[in-house]
C-alpha positions in Angstrom: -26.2 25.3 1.4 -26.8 22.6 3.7 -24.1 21.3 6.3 -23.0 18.4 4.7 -22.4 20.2 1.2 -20.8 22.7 3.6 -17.9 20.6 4.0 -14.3 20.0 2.2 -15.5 17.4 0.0 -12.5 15.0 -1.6 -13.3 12.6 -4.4 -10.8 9.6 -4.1 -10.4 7.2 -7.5 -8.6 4.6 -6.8 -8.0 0.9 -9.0 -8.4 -0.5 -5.3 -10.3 -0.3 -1.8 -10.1 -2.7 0.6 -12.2 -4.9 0.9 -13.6 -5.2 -2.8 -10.2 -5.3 -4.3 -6.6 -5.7 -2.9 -3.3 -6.0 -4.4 -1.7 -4.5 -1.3 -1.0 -1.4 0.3 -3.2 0.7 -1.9 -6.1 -1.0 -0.7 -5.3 -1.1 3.1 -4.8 2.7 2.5 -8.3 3.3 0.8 -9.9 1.0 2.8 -9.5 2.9 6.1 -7.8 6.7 5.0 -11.4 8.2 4.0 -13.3 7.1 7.0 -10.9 8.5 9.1 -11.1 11.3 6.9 -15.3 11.2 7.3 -14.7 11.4 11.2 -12.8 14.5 11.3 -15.5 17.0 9.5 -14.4 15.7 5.6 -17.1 15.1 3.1 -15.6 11.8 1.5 -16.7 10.1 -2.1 -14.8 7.2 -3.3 -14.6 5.6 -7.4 -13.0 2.4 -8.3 -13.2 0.1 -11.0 -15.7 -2.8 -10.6 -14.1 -5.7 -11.0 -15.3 -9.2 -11.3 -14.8 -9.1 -7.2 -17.5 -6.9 -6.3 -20.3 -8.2 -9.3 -20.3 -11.4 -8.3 -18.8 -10.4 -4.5 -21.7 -10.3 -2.1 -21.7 -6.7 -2.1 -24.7 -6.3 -4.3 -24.0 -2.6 -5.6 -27.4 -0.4 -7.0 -27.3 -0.2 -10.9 -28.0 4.1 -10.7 -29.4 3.4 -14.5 -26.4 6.2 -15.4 -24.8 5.4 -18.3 -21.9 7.1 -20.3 -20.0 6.4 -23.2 -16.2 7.2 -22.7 -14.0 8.0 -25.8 -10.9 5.3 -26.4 -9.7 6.3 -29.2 -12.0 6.6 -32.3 -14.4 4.6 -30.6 -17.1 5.0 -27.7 -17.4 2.4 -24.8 -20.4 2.3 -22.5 -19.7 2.1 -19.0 -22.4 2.2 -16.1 -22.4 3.3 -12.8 -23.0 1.4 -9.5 -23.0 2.5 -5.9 -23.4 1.5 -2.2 -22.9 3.3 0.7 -20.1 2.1 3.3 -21.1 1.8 7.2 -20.0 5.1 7.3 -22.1 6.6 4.8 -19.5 6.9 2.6 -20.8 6.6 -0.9 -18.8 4.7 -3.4 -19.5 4.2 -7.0 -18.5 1.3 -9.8 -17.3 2.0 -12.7 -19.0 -1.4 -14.8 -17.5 -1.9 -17.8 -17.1 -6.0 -18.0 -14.7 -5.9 -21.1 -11.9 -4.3 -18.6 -13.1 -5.5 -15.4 -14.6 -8.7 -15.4 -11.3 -11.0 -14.9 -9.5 -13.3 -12.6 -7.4 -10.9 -11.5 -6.9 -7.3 -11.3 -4.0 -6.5 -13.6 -2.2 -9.6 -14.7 -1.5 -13.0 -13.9 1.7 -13.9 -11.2 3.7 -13.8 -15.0 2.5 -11.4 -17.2 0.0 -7.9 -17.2 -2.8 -8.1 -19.6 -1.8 -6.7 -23.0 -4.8 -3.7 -22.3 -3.3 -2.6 -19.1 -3.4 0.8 -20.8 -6.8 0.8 -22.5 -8.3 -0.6 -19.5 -6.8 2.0 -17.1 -7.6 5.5 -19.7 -10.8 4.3 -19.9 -11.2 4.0 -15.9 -9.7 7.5 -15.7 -11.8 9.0 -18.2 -15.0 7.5 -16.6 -14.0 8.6 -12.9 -14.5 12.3 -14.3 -17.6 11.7 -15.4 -18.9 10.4 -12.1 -17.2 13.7 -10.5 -19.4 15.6 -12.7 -23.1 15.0 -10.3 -21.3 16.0 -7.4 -18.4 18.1 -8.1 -15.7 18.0 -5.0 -13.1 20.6 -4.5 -10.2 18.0 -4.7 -9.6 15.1 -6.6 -7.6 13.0 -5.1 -6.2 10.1 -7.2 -3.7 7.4 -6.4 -1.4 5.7 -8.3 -0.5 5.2 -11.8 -4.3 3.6 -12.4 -5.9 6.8 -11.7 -3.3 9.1 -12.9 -4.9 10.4 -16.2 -7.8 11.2 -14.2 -6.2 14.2 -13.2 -3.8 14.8 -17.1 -7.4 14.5 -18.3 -8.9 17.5 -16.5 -6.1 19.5 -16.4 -5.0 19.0 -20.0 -8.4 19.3 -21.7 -10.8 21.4 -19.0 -12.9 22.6 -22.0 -14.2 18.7 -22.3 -15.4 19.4 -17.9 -16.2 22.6 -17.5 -18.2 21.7 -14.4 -15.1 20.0 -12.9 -12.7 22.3 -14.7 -11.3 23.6 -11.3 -11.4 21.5 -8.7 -7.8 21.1 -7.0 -5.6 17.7 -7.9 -3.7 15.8 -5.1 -1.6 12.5 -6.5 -0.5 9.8 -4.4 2.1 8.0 -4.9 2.2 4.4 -2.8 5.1 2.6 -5.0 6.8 4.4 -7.4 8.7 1.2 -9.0 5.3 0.6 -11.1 4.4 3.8 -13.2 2.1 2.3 -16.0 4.8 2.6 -18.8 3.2 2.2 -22.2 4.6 1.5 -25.8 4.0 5.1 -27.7 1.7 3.3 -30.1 -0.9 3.5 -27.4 -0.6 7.5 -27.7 -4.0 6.9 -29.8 -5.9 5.5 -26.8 -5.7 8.6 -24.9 -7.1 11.1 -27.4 -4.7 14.0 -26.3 -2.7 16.2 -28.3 0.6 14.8 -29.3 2.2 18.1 -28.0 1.4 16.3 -24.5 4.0 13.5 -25.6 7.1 15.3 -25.0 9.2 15.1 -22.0 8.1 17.7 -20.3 4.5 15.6 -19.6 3.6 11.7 -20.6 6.6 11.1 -22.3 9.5 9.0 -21.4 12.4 7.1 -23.0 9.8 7.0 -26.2 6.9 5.3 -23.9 4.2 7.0 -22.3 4.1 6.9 -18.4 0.9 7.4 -16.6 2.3 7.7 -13.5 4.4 10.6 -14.9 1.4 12.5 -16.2 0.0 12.7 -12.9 3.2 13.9 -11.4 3.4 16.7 -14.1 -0.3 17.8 -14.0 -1.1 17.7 -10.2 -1.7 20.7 -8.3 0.2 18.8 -5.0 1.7 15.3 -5.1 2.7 13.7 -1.9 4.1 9.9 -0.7 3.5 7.6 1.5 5.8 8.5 4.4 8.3 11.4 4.9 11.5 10.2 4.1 10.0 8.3 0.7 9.6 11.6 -0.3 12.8 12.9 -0.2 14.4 9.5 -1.7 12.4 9.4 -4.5 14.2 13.0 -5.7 17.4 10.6 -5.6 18.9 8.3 -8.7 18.7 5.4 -6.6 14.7 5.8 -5.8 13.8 7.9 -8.0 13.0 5.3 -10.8 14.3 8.0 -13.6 12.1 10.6 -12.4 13.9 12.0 -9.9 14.5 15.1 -12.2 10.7 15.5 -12.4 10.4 15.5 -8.5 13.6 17.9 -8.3 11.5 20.4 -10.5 8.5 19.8 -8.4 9.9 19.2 -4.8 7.8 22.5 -3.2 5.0 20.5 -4.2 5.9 17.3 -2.6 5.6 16.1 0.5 5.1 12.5 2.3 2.4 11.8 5.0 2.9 8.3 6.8 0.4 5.4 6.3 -1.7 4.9 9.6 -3.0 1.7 10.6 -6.6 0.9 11.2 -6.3 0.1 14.9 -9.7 -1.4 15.0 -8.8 -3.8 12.8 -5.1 -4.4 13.9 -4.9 -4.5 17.6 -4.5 -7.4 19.8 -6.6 -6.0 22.2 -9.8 -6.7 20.0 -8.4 -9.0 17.2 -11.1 -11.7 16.7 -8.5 -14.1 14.3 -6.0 -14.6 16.9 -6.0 -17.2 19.6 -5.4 -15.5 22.5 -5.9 -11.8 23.0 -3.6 -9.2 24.8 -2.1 -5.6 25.2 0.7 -4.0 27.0 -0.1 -4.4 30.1 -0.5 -7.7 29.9 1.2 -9.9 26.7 0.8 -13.0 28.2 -1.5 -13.6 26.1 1.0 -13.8 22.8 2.5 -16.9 24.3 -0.4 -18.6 22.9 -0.4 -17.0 19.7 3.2 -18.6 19.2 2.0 -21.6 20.3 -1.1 -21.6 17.7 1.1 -19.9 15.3 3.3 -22.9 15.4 0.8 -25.3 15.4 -1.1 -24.0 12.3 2.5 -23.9 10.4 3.0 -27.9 11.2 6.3 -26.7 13.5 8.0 -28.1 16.6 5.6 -26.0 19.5 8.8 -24.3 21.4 8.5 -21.1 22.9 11.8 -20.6 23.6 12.8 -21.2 20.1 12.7 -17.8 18.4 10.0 -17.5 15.3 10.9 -15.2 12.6 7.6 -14.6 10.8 7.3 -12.6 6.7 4.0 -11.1 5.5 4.8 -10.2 2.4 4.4 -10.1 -1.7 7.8 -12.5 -2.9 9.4 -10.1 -5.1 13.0 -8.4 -5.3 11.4 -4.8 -4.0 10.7 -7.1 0.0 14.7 -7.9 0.0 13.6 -11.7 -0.9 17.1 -11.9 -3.0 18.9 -10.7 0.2 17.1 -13.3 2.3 18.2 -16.5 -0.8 22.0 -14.9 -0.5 22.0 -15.4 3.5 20.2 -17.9 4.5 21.7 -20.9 4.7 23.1 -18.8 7.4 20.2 -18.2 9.4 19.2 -21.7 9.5 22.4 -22.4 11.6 20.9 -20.2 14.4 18.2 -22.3 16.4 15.2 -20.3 14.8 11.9 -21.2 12.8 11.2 -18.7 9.7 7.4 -18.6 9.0 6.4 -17.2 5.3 2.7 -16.0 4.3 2.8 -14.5 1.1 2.8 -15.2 -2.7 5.0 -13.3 -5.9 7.8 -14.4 -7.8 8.0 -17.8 -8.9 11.8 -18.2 -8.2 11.2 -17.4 -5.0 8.7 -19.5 -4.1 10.2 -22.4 -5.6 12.9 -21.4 -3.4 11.4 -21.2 -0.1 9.0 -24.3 -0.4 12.2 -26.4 -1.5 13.9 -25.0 1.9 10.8 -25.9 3.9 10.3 -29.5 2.5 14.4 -29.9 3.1 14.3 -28.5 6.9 10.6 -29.1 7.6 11.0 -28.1 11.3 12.5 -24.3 10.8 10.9 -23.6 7.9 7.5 -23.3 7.2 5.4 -22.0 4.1 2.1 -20.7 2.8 2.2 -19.4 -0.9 -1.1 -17.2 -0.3 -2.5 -14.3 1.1 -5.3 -15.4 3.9 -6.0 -12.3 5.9 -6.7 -14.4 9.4 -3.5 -16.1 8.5 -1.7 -12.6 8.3 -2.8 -11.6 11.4 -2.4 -14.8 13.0 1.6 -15.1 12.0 2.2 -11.4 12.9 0.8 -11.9 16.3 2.5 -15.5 16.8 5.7 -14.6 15.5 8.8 -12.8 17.8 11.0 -11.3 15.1 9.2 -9.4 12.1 11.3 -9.4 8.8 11.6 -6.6 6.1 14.7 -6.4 4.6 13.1 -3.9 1.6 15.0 -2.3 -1.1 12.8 -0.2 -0.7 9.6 0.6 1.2 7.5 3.7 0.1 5.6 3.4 3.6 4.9 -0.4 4.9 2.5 -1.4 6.7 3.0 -5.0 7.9 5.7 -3.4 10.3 3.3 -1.1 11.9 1.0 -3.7 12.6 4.0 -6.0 13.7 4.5 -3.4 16.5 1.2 -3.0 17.7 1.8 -7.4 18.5 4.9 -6.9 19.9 6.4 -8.4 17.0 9.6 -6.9 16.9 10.6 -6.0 13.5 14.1 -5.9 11.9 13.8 -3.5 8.9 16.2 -1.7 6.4 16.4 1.7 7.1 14.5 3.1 3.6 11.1 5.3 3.3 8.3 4.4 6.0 10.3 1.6 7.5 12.9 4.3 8.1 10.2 6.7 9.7 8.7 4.1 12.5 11.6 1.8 13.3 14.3 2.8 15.4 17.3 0.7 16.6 16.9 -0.1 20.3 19.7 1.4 22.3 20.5 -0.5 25.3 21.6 2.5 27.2 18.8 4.6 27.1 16.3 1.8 26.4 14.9 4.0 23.6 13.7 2.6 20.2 11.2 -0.6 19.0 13.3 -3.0 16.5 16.9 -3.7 14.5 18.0 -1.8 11.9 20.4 -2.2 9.0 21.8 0.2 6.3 23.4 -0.6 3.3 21.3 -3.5 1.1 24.0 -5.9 1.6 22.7 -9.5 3.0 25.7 -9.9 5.6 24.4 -6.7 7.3 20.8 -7.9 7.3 22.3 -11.3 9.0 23.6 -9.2 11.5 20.2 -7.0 12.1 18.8 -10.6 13.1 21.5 -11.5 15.0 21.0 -8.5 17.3 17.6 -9.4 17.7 18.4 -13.3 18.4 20.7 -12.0 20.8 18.4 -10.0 22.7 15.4 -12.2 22.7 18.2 -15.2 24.1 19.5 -13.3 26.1 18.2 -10.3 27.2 14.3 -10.6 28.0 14.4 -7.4 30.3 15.5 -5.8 27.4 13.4 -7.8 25.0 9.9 -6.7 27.0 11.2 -3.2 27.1 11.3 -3.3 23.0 8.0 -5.3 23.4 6.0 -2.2 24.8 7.8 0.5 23.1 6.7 -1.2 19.9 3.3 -1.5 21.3 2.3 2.1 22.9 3.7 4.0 19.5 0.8 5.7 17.9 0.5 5.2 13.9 -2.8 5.4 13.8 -5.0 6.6 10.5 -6.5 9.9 12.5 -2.8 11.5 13.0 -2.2 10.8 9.6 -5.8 11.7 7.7 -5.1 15.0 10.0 -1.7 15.6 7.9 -4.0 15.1 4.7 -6.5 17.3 5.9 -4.0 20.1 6.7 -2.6 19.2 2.8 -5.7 19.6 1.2 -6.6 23.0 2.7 -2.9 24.1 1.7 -4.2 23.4 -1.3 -7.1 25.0 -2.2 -5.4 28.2 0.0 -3.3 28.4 -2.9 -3.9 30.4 -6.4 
C-alpha cells in the first residue's frame, strides 16, 4: 500500500464548493474544511454537481470519458464525469448531467424552487456513489439535504454497491430549516422500497424528507456548532425532527465552522483599502472612510456604521430589524446592507435608503470584495438571527474588529460573548429572547460604548481580533469524529 492510500480517506458530496458554486455557508465550509483537512495527514476527495457555473466557468474540468447511467425511476439518465485537481491536489469530480445542472441558478429563482428539485437532487446522490466506486474511501461524508440519499442509498440497498457497501457515513447538517421536503408522489423517483416510506425513515407528514433519510441512515450526524446541536433536539429548532435527534442524540454532535484566515484577515486582505492587525488598527479608519465612500454616505468617522452581510430572509432576524427601526434611525448612525433574499425586504430597505439617503445605504447583491470591504469598514456587525446553525460573517466580523451584536442562538451563541466592563472579558453585545426591543437595546449598548467608551471599545476591538476560529482547530474536531467512527462496530 502506498502512503498516500495509507491514509483516512473521506469522500465529501456536496451540491456546493466554494468557489464553483455558492448559495452560502455550505460553500464557504467546502471550500476551505478539506484542505485543512489535506494538511493534517487526511486523504480528501470532493463530488459536486456541475452546474452551468463551472462548464462555462473558466475552470475547464477534464471529461474522464466515464460515463454511467443512473436509475430515476423506470428510466436511465446518462451522466458523465469531470475532474480537476485543486492547488492542493485535492481531486474533485463533476457530476455532468445538463438536464439538472445547466441553469441560471442553483435551485430556484429569488421566488420559487424548480419543480425537479427532487429528481435533480436523487439523481446527484445516486451518481456520487458511483464516482465512490474507483476509489472507495472509508467515510462518506455528505452535507445537507442535496446529498442526503447518497448515504439512504448505500445503506438502504448495499447489495446495488457492494464495493462501497461499508464504508462509514457522517451527515452534516449546516441549516436545518431546509430538508428537501417532497410531495409522496415523487416516492417513484427514488426506486426504494415503500417499506422505507414510513416514519421511522423518509417519511414525514405524508411527504418524503431527504434531509430526514440522512439523519436516519447515517452512521454519525453532527452540526455546525455546539450548541446548534443541542437546539435542534428542541420544538423550537428542531423543525419537527427533534424526536428523530432525541432518538439519535449519542450520535450527534456539533463541531464549529472555522474561518479560512488566509482569506479573511486584514493583515493580508487584498480587497480592502487599507490593511491592519491588532497591533496596529489604524489602518481600519480608512476602511470606514472607503466603506463610506463606496456606499454614496456622509465620510464621518465618528459617526458609528452598522454594516449587514447577509441573505434577506426571516431566518437573519430581517423582520426584527422592519419592527425596530424607525428606532434606530433616531440614533446618529449609518446602517450599510450587502445582501439579496426576500423581496419584501428588499423593497423595504431600498425604500428606507432612498427616504434617508445619508444613514442608509443599500446593495441588493452579493459581491465578494464588497463583503469584505463593509465588514472591514463597518464598527457594529449585525445578526439578529432566529436562528444561526453556525455563522460565519460574525467570525470574520471579529477578525476586522467589527464588533458584532448577535442573538444568543447556535454558533453565534458559541463565539460571541457580551463584553463585561468589569473584567473586560468578552468580544460583542448580546440579546436573548427574539423580541426587537431587546435587539434595539443590544445596539444601544454598543452605540454607547463606541460614543462613549473608546478604552473600552479597543479592548472589545482586540479581543475580537486575537480569538482563534480558525479551520485547523475545527477540521481537528472532524478528524477526531471520523476516527470515532470507524472505531466503532
Amino acid at each position: 500500500m502506498s502512503v498516500l492510500n495509507s491514509k483516512l480517506h473521506v469522500f465529501m458530496a456536496s451540491s456546493e464548493i466554494t468557489p464553483f458554486a455558492k448559495s452560502g455557508g455550505l460553500g464557504d465550509v467546502l471550500g476551505s474544511l478539506p484542505y485543512v483537512l489535506q494538511n493534517i495527514g487526511l486523504r480528501v476527495s470532493l463530488v459536486m454537481p456541475a452546474y452551468r457555473s463551472v462548464i462555462r466557468g473558466d475552470y475547464s474540468p477534464e471529461d474522464t470519458g466515464i460515463r454511467f447511467s443512473i436509475p430515476v425511476s423506470n428510466k436511465k439518465v446518462e451522466a458523465i464525469l469531470l475532474k480537476m485537481r485543486t492547488n492542493s491536489d485535492i481531486p474533485l469530480y463533476f457530476i455532468r448531467a445538463d438536464r439538472y445542472f445547466d441553469r441560471d441558478q442553483l435551485y430556484g429563482t429569488p421566488d420559487n424552487e424548480y419543480g425537479d428539485n427532487a429528481e435533480r437532487f436523487i439523481f446527484f446522490s445516486r451518481a456520487v456513489l458511483e464516482v465512490l466506486k474507483f476509489d472507495p474511501p472509508q467515510i462518506l461524508h455528505a452535507h445537507d439535504w442535496q446529498s442526503a440519499l447518497s448515504i439512504v442509498f448505500v445503506k438502504a440497498q448495499p447489495h446495488l454497491y457492494p464495493v462501497i457497501s461499508t464504508t462509514k457515513t457522517l451527515f452534516t447538517i449546516h441549516n436545518l430549516g431546509y430538508q428537501g421536503i417532497f410531495w409522496d408522489k415523487d416516492w417513484h423517483l427514488l426506486n426504494l422500497d415503500k417499506k422505507f416510506f414510513t416514519f421511522r425513515y423518509l417519511e414525514f407528514y405524508n411527504k418524503i424528507n431527504f434531509l430526514k433519510g440522512g439523519v436516519v441512515f447515517a452512521d454519525a450526524i453532527n452540526t455546525v456548532s455546539p450548541t446548534y446541536a443541542e437546539e435542534i433536539k428542541t420544538k423550537e429548532y428542531g423543525f419537527g425532527l427533534e424526536g428523530v435527534f432525541q432518538e439519535r442524540r449519542k450520535d450527534l454532535t456539533g463541531i464549529l465552522n472555522g474561518a479560512d484566515y488566509n482569506v479573511w484577515s486584514p493583515e493580508t486582505d487584498i480587497f480592502i483599502k487599507e490593511k491592519f492587525s491588532v497591533k496596529n488598527f489604524a489602518g481600519k479608519k480608512a476602511c470606514k472612510a472607503d466603506l463610506q465612500r463606496i456606499f454614496n454616505l456622509p465620510r464621518d468617522a465618528n459617526i458609528p456604521v452598522i454594516g449587514m452581510v447577509s441573505r434577506l430572509v426571516e431566518q437573519k432576524g430581517f423582520d426584527l430589524l422592519e419592527e425596530m427601526f424607525s428606532k434606530l434611525l433616531v440614533r446618529n448612525i449609518q446602517f450599510v446592507l450587502l445582501g439579496s433574499g426576500e423581496n419584501k425586504y428588499q423593497e423595504f430597505f431600498y425604500n428606507m435608503a432612498k427616504k434617508y439617503p445619508e444613514k442608509i445605504s443599500v446593495r441588493i447583491a452579493f459581491i465578494e470584495s464588497l463583503a469584505h470591504s463593509l465588514i472591514a469598514g463597518s464598527d457594529l456587525f449585525l445578526m439578529p438571527s432566529r436562528y444561526e446553525p453556525g455563522g460565519l460573517t460574525q467570525i470574520y466580523s471579529l477578525r476586522y474588529g467589527t464588533v458584532p451584536v448577535v442573538r444568543a442562538t447556535g454558533g453565534l451563541k458559541d463565539t460571541v460573548k457580551e463584553f463585561n466592563f468589569d473584567t473586560r472579558q468578552g468580544n460583542g453585545f448580546v440579546f436573548d429572547a427574539y423580541k426587537a426591543k431587546n435587539l434595539l437595546l443590544a445596539i444601544d449598548r454598543a452605540l454607547n460604548c463606541f460614543i462613549n467608551h473608546k478604552d473600552y471599545w479597543n479592548i472589545i476591538m482586540k479581543n475580537g481580533m486575537q480569538a482563534d476560529y480558525s479551520w485547523e482547530r475545527s477540521a481537528r474536531a472532524y478528524h477526531a469524529l471520523y476516527r470515532k467512527i470507524l472505531a466503532e462496530k
